[in-house]
C-alpha positions in Angstrom: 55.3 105.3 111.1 52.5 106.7 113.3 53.5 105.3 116.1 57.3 106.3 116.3 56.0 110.0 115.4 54.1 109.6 118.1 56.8 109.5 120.7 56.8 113.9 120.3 53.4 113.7 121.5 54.1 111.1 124.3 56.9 113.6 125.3 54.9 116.5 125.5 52.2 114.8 127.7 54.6 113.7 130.2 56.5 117.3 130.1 53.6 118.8 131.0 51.8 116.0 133.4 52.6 118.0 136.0 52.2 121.9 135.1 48.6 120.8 134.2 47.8 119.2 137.1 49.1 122.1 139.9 47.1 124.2 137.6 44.0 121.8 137.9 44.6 122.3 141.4 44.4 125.8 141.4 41.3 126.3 139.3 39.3 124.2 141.6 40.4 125.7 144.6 40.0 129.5 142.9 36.3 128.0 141.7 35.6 126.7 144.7 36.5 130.3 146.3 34.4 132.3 143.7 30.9 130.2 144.0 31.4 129.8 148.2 32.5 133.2 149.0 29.7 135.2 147.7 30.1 138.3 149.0 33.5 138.8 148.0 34.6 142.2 146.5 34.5 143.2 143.1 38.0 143.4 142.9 38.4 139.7 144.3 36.2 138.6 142.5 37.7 139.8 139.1 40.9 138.4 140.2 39.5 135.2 140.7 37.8 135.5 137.3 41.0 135.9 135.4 42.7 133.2 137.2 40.0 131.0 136.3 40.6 131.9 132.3 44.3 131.9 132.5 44.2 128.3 133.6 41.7 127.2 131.0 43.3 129.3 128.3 46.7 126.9 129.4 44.2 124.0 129.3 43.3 125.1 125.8 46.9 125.7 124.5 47.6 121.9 125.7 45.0 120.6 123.2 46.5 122.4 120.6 49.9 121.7 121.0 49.1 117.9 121.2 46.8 118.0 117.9 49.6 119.6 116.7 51.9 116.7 117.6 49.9 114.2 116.7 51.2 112.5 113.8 47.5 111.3 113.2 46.1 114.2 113.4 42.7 112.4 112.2 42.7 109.7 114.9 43.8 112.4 117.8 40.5 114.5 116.6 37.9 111.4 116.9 39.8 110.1 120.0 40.0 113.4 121.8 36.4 114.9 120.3 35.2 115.4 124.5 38.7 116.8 125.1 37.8 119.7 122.4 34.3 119.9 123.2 35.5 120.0 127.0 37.3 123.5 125.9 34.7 124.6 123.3 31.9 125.2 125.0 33.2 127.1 128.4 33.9 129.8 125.9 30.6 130.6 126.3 29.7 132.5 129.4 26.6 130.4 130.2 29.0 127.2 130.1 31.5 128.4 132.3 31.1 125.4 134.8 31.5 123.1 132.0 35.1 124.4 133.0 35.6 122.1 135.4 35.1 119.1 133.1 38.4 120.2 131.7 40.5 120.0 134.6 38.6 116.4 135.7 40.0 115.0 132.1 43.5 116.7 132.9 43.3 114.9 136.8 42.2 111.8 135.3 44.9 111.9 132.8 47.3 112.4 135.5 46.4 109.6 138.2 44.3 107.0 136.7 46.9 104.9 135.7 48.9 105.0 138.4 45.9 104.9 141.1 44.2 102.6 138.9 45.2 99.3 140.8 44.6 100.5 143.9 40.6 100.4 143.6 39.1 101.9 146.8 42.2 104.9 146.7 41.0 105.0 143.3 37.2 105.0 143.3 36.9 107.3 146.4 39.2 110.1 144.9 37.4 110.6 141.6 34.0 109.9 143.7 35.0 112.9 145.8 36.4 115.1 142.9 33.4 114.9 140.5 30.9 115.3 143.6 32.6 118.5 144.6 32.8 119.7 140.9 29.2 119.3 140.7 28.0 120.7 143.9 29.8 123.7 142.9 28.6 124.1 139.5 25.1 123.4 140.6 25.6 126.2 143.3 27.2 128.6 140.5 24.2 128.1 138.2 21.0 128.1 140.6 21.7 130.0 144.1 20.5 132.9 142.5 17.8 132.0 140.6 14.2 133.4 142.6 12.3 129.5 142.3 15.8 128.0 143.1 16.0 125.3 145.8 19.5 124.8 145.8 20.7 127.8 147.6 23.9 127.0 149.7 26.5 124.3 149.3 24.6 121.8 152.1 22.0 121.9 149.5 24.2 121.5 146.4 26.5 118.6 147.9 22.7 116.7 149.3 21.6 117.2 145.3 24.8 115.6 144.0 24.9 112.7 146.4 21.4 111.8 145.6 22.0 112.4 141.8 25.1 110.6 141.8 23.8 107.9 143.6 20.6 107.3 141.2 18.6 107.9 144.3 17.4 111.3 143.5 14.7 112.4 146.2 13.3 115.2 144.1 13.3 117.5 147.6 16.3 119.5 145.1 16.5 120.0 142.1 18.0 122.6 139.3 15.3 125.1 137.3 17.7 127.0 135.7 19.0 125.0 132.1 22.7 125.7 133.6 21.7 123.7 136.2 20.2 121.1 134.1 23.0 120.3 132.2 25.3 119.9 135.0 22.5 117.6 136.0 22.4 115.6 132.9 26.2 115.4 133.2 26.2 114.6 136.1 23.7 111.4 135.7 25.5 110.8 133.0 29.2 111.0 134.6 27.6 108.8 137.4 26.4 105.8 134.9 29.9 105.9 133.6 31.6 105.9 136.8 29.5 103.3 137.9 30.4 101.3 135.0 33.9 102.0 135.9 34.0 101.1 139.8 32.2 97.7 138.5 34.6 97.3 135.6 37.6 98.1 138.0 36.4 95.6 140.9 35.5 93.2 138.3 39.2 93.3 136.8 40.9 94.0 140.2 39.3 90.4 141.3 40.6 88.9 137.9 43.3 89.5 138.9 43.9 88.1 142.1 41.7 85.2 141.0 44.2 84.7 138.4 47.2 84.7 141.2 44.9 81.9 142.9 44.2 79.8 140.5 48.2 80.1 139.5 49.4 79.4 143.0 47.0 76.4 142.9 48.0 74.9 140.0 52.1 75.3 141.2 51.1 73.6 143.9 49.1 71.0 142.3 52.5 70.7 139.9 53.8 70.1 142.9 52.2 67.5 144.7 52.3 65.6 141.8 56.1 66.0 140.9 56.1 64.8 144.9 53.9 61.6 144.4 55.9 60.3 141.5 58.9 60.9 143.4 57.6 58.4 146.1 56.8 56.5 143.9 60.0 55.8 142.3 61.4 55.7 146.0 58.6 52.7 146.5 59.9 51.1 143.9 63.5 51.0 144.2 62.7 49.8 147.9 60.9 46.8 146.5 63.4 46.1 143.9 66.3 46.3 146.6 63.7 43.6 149.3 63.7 41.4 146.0 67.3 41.3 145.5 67.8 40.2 149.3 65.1 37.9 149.3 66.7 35.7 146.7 70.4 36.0 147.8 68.6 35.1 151.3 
């Protein structure tokens, strides 16, 4: 029963696959603009601001339309808990760049699927998206901050790449608990997408191992088919030298 009420919310999702993910677009890009062009004017500025809660307002209405739609409303709540903590908590001003995790879920939501078998396409585009994401949050939540060492976007990106990387160099580092977060997130988000290059490789080379090993064993299939095809050929040779032996 579940799962043929289920087709409303399947429609809805693909409906809206791509209004979401222009509008993913155009929150990163009107973030990006807000945290790199500081000395923007107020009135910019404010327009930028709105932009930036119109889009996550739409992100918000999406999540409710598809609890909404879900025939098991129980099972979309556990399954989707991130989704709605994703677009809880930037209701709080502090939060704000947890924004950004929201329109990294819609993006993912979008492409993995269909990017998914192409690993390196794959691996480098969410690589890239979550690095920028960071870098800018990071920037957002510290530049300001009178002991901060991460002051422009150089120092930001350098932060993320050693963060992401598990390197982590210690010559940057957040001191404001914004900053923090993003970088517990970040570690976080960089264990898991470690996890899922590996797991991606792992079942990309399964996969291909698996188109070996079948090719291998057609070909076994048909080497053998081949021998016992010469063989009977042998034989009816030797049957044929038999019969004119003895009429010889």
């Amino acid at each position: 029963m579940f799962e043929t009420d289920e087709r409303r919310l399947a429609r809805w999702e693909r409906r809206a696959e791509w209004p979401l993910t222009a509008l993913a677009v155009v929150f990163v890009v009107a973030y990006a603009w807000q945290v790199l062009d500081d000395r923007s004017t107020p009135g910019l500025h404010a327009v930028l601001e709105v932009v930036l809660w119109v889009v996550w307002l739409v992100f918000a209405i999406d999540y409710a339309a598809r609890f909404k739609l879900a025939a098991n409303k129980r099972k979309f709540f556990v399954s989707h808990l991130f989704d709605l903590l994703a677009v809880l908590l930037p209701m709080v001003r502090q939060l704000r760049v947890l924004r950004l995790v929201t329109v990294l879920k819609v993006l993912n939501r979008r492409f993995a699927g269909k990017i998914r078998q192409k690993v390196g396409v794959y691996v480098a585009g969410v690589t890239t998206l979550v690095g920028l994401c960071a870098s800018l949050a990071v920037l957002d939540a510290e530049r300001h901050h009178p002991d901060a060492t991460i002051t422009t976007f150089g120092d930001a990106a350098w932060w993320t790449l050693t963060t992401i990387s598990t390197v982590g160099y210690g010559d940057r580092y957040p001191v404001t608990w914004e900053g923090r977060l993003v970088a517990a997130l970040l570690m976080i988000g960089g264990i898991a997408l470690l996890g899922v290059i590996t797991g991606t490789i792992a079942s990309w080379l399964v996969e291909r191992l698996s188109g070996v090993e079948g090719q291998v064993v057609e070909a076994e299939q048909a080497t053998v088919a081949e021998l016992r095809s010469v063989r009977a050929e042998l034989a009816e040779l030797r049957t044929e030298l038999r019969a004119a032996r003895a009429e010889g």
